[in-house]
N, C-alpha and C positions, 0 to 999 in steps of 0.2 A: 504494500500500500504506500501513499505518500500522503504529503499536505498539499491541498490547494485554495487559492484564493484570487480575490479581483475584486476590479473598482468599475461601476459603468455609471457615466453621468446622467441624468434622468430626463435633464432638457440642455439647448442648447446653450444655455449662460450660463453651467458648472464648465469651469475650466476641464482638461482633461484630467485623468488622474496623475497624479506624480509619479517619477521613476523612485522616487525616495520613498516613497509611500508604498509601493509594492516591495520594495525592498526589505519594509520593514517585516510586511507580512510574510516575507518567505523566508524571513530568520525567525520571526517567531514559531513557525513550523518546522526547524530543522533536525526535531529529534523525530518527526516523521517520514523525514526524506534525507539524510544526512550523506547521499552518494553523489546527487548533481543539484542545481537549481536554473530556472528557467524564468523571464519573463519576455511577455508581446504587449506593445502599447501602441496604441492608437489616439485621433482627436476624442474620441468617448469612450474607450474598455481601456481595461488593465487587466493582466492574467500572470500570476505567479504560479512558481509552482516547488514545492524541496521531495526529489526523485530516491524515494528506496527502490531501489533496479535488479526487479525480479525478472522479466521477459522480455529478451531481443535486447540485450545487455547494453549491446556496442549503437542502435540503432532508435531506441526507445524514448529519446528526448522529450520535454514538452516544455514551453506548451506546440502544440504538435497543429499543422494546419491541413487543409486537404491540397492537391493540386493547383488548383487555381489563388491560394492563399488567401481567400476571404471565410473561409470558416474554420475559428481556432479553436481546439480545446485545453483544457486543463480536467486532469482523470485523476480521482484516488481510486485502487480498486484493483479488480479481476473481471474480466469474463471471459466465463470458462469453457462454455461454445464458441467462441473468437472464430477458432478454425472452419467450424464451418459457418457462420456465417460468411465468414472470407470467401470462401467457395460461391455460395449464392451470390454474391458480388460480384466475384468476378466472371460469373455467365452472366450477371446481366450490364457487364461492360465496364464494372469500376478497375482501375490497376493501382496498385501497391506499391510504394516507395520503401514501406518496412515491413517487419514482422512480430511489430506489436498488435495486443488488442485495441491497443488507444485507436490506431488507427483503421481499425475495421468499425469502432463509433464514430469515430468522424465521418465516411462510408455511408454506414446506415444509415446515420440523418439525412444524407445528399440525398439518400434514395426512399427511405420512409418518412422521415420528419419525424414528427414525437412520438408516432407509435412505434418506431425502432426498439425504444426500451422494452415493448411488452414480448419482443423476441430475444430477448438476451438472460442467458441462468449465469448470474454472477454476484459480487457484491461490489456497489458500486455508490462513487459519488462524481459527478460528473457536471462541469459547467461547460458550453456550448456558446460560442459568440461568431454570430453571425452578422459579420460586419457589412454585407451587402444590403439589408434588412434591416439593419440596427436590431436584431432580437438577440435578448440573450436566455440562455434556455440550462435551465438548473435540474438536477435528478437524481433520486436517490433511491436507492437498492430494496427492494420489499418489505424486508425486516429493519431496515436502519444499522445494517452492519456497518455500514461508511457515514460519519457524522459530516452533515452539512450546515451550518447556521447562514444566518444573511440579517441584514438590518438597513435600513433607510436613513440616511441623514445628510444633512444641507442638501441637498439635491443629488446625492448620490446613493448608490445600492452597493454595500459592501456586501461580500460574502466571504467565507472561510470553512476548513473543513472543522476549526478549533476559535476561540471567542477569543482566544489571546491576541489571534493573530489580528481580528476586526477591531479591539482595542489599540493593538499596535499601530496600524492604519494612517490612527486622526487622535491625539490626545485628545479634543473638543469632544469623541462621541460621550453622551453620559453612560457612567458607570453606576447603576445603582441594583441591587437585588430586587424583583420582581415578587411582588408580594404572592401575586396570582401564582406563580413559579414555587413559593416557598411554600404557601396552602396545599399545591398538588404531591411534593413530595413528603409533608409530612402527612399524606393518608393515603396514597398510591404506593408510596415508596420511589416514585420517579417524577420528572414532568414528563405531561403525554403532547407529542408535537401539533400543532404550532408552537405551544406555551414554551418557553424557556425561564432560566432562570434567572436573565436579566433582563430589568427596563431595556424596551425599544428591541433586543435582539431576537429572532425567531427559529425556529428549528424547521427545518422541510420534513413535510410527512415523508415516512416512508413509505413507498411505495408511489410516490408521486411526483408528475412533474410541473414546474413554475416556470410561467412564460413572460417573458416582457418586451412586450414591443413598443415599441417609441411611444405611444401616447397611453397604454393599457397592461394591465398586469391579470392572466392569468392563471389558474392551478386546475387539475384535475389528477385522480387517481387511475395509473397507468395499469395495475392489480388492484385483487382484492381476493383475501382467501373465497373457498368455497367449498361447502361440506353438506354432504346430506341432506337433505329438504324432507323431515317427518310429514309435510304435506303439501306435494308441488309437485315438479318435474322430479325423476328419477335420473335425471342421464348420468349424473357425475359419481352415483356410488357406485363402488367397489359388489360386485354379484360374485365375485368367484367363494369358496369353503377358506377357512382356516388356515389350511394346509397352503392351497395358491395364495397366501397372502403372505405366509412366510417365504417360500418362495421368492416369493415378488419384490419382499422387505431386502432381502439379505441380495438379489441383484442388481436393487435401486441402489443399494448401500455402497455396495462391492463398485458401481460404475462410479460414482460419487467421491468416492475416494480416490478411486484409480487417475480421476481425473485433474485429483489436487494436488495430486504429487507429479502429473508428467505436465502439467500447463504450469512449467518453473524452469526457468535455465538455472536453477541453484538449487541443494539441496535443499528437502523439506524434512522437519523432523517433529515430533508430535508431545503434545503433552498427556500425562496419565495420572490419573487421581484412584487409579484402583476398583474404578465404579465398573456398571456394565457398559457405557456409554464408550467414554476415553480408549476402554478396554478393546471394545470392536473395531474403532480407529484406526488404534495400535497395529492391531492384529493384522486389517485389511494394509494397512500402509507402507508396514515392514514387507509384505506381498509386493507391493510395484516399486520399492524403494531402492532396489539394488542392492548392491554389497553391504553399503554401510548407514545404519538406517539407527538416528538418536533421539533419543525419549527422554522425557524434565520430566519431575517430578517434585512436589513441595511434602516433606513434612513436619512435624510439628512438636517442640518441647511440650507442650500440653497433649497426654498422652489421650484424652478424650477426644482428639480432629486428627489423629494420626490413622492413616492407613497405609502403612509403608509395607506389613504383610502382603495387602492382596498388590500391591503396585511389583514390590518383588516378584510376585507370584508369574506375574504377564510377563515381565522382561525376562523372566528365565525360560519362558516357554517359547518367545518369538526372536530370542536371541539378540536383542538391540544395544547398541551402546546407551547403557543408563546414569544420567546424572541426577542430584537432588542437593537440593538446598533444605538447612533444616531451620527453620522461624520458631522464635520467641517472644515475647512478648513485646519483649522493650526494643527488639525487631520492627516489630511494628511500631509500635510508638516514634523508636526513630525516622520511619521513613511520611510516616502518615501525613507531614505536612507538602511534601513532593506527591506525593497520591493525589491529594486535594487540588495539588496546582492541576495536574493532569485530568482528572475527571471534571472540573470546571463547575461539578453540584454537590451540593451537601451530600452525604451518605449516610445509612441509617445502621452499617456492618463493617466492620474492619477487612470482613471477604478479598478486598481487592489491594491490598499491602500485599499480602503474601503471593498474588498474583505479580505485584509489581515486581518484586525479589527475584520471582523463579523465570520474567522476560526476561530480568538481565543478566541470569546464569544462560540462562540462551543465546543471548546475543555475545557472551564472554565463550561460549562453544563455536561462535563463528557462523550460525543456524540465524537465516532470517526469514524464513518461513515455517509457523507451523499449525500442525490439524487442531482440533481442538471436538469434543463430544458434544457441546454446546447445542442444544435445539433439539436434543431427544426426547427432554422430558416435556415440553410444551409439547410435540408433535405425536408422541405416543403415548400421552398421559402417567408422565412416571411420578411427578409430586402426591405428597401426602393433601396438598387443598383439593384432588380431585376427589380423592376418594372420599376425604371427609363431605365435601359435598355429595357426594353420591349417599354415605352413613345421614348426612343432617335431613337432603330431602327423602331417605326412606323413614325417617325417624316421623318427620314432617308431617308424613300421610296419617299416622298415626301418634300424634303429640302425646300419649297419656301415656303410651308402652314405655315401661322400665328395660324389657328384653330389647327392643330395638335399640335405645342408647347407649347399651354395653357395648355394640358395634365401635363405639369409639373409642373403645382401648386397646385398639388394631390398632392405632394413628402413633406418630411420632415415637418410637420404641428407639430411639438415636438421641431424645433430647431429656438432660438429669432433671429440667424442670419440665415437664411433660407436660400441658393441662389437663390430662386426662389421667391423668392419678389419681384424682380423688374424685371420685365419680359424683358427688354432691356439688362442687365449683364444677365440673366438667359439662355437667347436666343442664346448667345455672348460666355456664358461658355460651357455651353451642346452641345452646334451646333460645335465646334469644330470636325473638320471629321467624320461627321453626314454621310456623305456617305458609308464610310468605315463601314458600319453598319455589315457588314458580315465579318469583322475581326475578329481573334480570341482575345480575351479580352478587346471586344467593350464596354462593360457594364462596367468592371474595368478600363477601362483610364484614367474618370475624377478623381477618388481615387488616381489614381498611378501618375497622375501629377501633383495633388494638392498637395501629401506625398512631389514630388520629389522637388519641389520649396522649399524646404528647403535647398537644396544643395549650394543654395546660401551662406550659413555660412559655406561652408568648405571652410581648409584651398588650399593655391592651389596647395600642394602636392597632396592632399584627390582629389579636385576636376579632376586633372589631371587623378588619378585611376580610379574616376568613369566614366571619359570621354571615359577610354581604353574600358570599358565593358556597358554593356547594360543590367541590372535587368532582365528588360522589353523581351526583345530577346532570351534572356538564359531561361528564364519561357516558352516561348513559344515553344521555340527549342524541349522541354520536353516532350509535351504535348502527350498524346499518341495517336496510328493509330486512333484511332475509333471517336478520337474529333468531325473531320468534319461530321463528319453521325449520332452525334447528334442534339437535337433541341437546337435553342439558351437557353432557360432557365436551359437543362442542361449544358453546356458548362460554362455558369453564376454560378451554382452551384459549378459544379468543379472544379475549380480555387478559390471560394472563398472558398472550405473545406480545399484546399491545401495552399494558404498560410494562410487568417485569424484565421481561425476555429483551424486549427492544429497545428499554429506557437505563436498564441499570445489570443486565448479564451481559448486555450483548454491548455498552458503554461504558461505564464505570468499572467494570467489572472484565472487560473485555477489550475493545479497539483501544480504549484510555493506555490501560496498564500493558497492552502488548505493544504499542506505539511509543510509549515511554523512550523507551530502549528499540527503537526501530525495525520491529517483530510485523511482519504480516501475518494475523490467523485465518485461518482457512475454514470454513464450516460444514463438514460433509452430508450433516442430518437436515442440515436448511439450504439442500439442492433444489431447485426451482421441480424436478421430478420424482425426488424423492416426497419433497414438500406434497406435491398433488397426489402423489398415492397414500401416503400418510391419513390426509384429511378426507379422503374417499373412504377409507377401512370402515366397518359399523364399530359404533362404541364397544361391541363387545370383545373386538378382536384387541383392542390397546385396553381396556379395563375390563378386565374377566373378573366377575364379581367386586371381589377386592382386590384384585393381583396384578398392580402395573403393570406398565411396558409389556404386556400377556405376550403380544405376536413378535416384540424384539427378542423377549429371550429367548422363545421359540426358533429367531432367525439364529441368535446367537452360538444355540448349543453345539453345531454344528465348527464354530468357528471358535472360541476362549477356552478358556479352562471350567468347569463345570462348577469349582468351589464363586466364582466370580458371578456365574450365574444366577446359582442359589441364595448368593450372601442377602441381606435384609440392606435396603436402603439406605442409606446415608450419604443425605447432600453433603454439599463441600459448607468447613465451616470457620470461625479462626478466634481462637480470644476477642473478647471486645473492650466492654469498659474497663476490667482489669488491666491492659496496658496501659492506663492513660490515669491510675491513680495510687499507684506506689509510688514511699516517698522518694525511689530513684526519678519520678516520674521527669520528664524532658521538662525546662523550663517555658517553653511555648505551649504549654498547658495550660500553666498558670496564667500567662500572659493574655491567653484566648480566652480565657473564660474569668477574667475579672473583670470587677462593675463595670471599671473605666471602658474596655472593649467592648462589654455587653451591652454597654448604652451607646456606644457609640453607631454600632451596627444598627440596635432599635426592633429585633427580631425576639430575643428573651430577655425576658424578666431578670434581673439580677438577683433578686430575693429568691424567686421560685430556683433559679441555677443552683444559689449557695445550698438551697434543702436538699436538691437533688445530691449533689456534689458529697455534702455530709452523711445521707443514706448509704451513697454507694461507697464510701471511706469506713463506712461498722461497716460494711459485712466484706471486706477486704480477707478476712482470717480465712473463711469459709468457702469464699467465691461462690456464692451463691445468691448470685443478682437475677433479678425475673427478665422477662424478657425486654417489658416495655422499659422498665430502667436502663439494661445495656443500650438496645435503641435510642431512649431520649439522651443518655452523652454522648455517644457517636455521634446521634443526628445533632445536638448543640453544638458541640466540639469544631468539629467539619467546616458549618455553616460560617462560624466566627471565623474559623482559618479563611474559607473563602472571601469574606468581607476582606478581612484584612490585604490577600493577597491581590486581589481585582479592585474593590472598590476605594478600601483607605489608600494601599500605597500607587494606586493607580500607574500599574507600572504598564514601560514601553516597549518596543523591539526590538532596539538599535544594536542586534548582533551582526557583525560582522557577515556579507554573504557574498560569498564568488560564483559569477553567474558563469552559465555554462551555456546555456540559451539565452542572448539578448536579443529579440526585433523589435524594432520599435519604428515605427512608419509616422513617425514626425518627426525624426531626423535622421531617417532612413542611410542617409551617405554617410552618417557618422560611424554606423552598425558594419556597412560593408566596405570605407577605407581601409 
């Protein structure tokens, strides 16, 4: 992947953009591109671009134009059908200067225009400037694997793949936390796009593209899942048994894979967490990888998130070179205020430190590509919220049975504070509008009110705003025609791809912390045809009764080791508020979360901070904090970091950047003396 950015004036009396001004932008992005850098300026665009040089090494530059030189782009990304599309192009007359995919997108649009993206299986972020037209044309990958922002000001449209870089830009744009932005992740867990989490900056949905032509700006959605119609057209489910579905699973998978590791002119190598996911990855990838085929793996001084048996277990069977980093507490602690720079949102789990650690034993392996299991569990229902939705609305049907609510002492068997321990709170929590079982984000409630009980630490300005609006309501407003005429497990799906999966797995959690350290991840479970067969399966084939992922392990048996199979779930997890209140604790703890900062940001209470801060200081001996506590200092902690580092020190981009690509067609003779 790489960073990209640009400037397009909006009318004729914004000066052009600045050559110093894209400058900045492509040094603020250089831990994403850190091999070339690229810009094209014209009287109205600017296109940067900082190149990690995965495909067509010698030949891949950008920003990259077509033939004729009036349409440029600038691409973060993969696409992994390139080849043939290429092909389709070239019978219908287009020819090739390289052998990137960049330029089989440039290509496409010549010849489809914006429905080009609806024939591409990749992850992608892509801007498009069409200087014959004046349009400039923005697009982003299905799921939001590739982060796009953009923002409006003095008469210009900035955009970037990272907000750092749109701050870098223009010190004048404002810098302020987006209250709407700060409401959505303290009860989603993420913001869901457009919303961002700054004044004025926005986020491009995924799966869609924005258009701007000289006097008019529009968006439309180029995708949109589709699953099963309990009452409508039948054509898109899945009619074959079981059996064809395993099948079907394991040689969607198999191609899926095959294809991430040969569309690389550089080695790819994989990560593994020991799950069944990472596992099959692994498995399929050591398969197309050649001789020499490496695997990261994270584990943990806290011997409660360790799974270094079963990650053992896979590399002795698939023979790979295996490395592993082992995180600690104050591991994280240490790095967590570099995490925050790079995720650019509050976060509510320490999850992606330890992520951040084990990019850069990868990138210290020399490895700038790798797989990753990411998107199994949204696509084949492997989370514990599905099933508990499935336990709440069969509970539902019948609110008064005591035998139906014992079903939820299946749930969470991986967590010391379980809420389903004590079957009286369990009863008490879940059973909360148990009737309402046929609403839409029955399954997600208990998540979004347990998130939202944090709100109690704002201050009560903060709380005032979130009083005005509704997360909750606004997500739902959204939801598209076809919701209701789904079955509940997909409904449960789609909301969690929309906000977890694509706001804080697949970001924060993911592009952030593998970008960090100039990592491309690869996603073989969120193949554009693996995806469609996925969401064709009947519910029953991915949630068999109570038994996750049913039709993956099925595909799996055939391919891992069988203890890996059978093992009992357990997501990935990592210390939380315990790194961040021992008295070794880092000094920028203190610093983030006293009065002076607290008031200065204007998002928590300082009185509510100091009770919280005190509670989680007793129970230090024991470590035995609940959950919504770990969550409310993360999520404060974060937040303050964030203020401080975007909004109080308002910082710039003025790193050094040696360009590798300059055009610039307003002083065109100076580019080619």
């Amino acid at each position: 992947m790489c960073g990209i950015a640009g400037i397009v004036s909006l009318s004729g009396a914004v000066a052009p953009p600045s050559r110093e001004a894209l400058m900045r932008m492509a040094g603020a992005l250089a831990h994403r591109g850190p091999d070339e850098r690229g810009l094209y300026r014209d009287k109205r665009a600017g296109l940067a671009h900082a190149r990690l040089s995965v495909v067509d090494l010698s030949n891949g530059q950008q920003p990259l134009a077509d033939a004729g030189g009036t349409t440029w782009i600038v691409f973060n990304g993969e696409i992994f059908n390139y080849l043939e599309l290429r092909e389709k192009l070239i019978a219908l007359g287009h020819r090739f200067r390289t052998h990137s995919d960049t330029e089989v997108i440039v290509h496409a649009y010549r010849e489809w225009g914006e429905t080009a993206f609806e024939r591409m299986n990749g992850q992608w972020a892509v801007a498009i400037w069409d200087s014959a037209a004046g349009r400039l044309v923005l697009s982003r990958d299905r799921f939001g694997i590739c982060p796009l922002h953009f923002c409006e000001h003095g008469g210009r449209l900035y955009f970037a793949s990272e907000v750092k870089a749109i701050f870098a830009a223009d010190i004048a744009i404002p810098r302020a936390l987006d209250p709407a932005g700060i409401d959505q992740t303290f009860t989603l867990w993420t913001v869901v796009p457009p919303q961002g989490v700054f004044q004025g900056i926005s986020e491009l949905t995924p799966g869609h593209v924005r258009i701007y032509d000289r006097d008019t700006v529009r968006e439309r959605a180029f995708w949109k899942p589709c699953y099963p119609e309990i009452s409508g057209p039948r054509g898109n489910e899945f009619t074959g048994s079981l059996d064809d579905a395993v099948d079907q699973v394991r040689g969607a998978l198999e191609a899926a894979t095959a294809l991430r590791i040969v569309q690389a002119d550089v080695p790819v190598g994989c990560y593994l967490s020991g799950g069944l996911d990472s596992s099959l990855v692994a498995t399929l990838g050591r398969r197309y990888a050649g001789e020499r085929f490496q695997t990261f793996s994270l584990r943990f001084a806290d011997t409660e998130y360790d799974e270094t048996r079963f990650q053992r277990l896979v590399t002795g069977a698939i023979g790979s070179e295996h490395h592993e980093v082992v995180v600690s507490r104050s591991d994280i602690a240490e790095v967590f205020p570099e995490v925050i720079y790079h995720t650019e949102r509050p976060i509510l789990r320490t999850a992606p430190a330890p992520l951040f650690l084990l990019s850069r034993l990868v990138r210290e392996h020399g490895i700038k590509v790798v797989l990753t299991g990411e998107g199994a569990d949204e696509m084949f229902a492997g989370y514990d919220l599905f099933r508990e939705g499935k336990v709440r609305r069969f509970w539902g049907r019948q609110p008064a049975s005591t035998r139906r609510s014992r079903l939820l002492e299946r749930l969470y068997p991986y967590l010391s504070r379980s809420p389903v321990h004590q079957q009286a709170m369990a009863r008490q929590f879940f059973g909360r509008d148990i009737q309402a079982y046929d609403a839409p984000g029955f399954a997600h409630d208990t998540r979004w009110r347990t998130t939202g009980a944090i709100k109690r630490l704002f201050t009560a300005d903060m709380r005032a705003e979130s009083e005005r609006r509704n997360a909750v309501s606004e997500l739902i407003a959204r939801l598209p025609a076809e919701f209701p005429r789904w079955d509940s497990l997909a409904q449960d799906q789609y909301l969690e791809i929309q906000t977890l999966m694509s706001g804080y797995l697949l970001s924060s959690q993911g592009d952030r912390m593998l970008m960090a350290h100039s990592i491309e991840g690869r996603f073989p479970f969120l193949d554009d045809e693996l995806v469609r067969l996925a969401n064709s399966l009947p519910a029953a084939y991915k949630l068999r009764v109570l038994d996750e992922k049913h039709v993956l392990k099925r595909a799996a048996k055939a391919i891992v080791p069988e203890e890996i199979v059978a093992r009992k779930k357990q997501p990935y997890r990592a210390p939380n508020a315990l790194c961040f209140i021992a008295d070794d604790a880092p000094a920028y703890v203190r610093e983030a979360l006293s009065e002076t900062a607290l008031r200065a940001a204007n998002v928590f209470d300082a009185k509510s901070v100091t009770r919280l801060l005190d509670k989680c200081r007793a129970r230090t001996g024991d470590g035995d904090l609940s959950n919504s506590d770990n969550m409310a200092l993360v999520g404060v902690l974060s937040t303050q970091i964030l203020h401080q580092q975007f909004v109080a020190s308002r910082p710039g981009g003025a790193r050094k950047v040696d360009l590798t690509v300059d055009i610039d067609h307003e002083h065109r003779e100076e580019v080619l003396a």
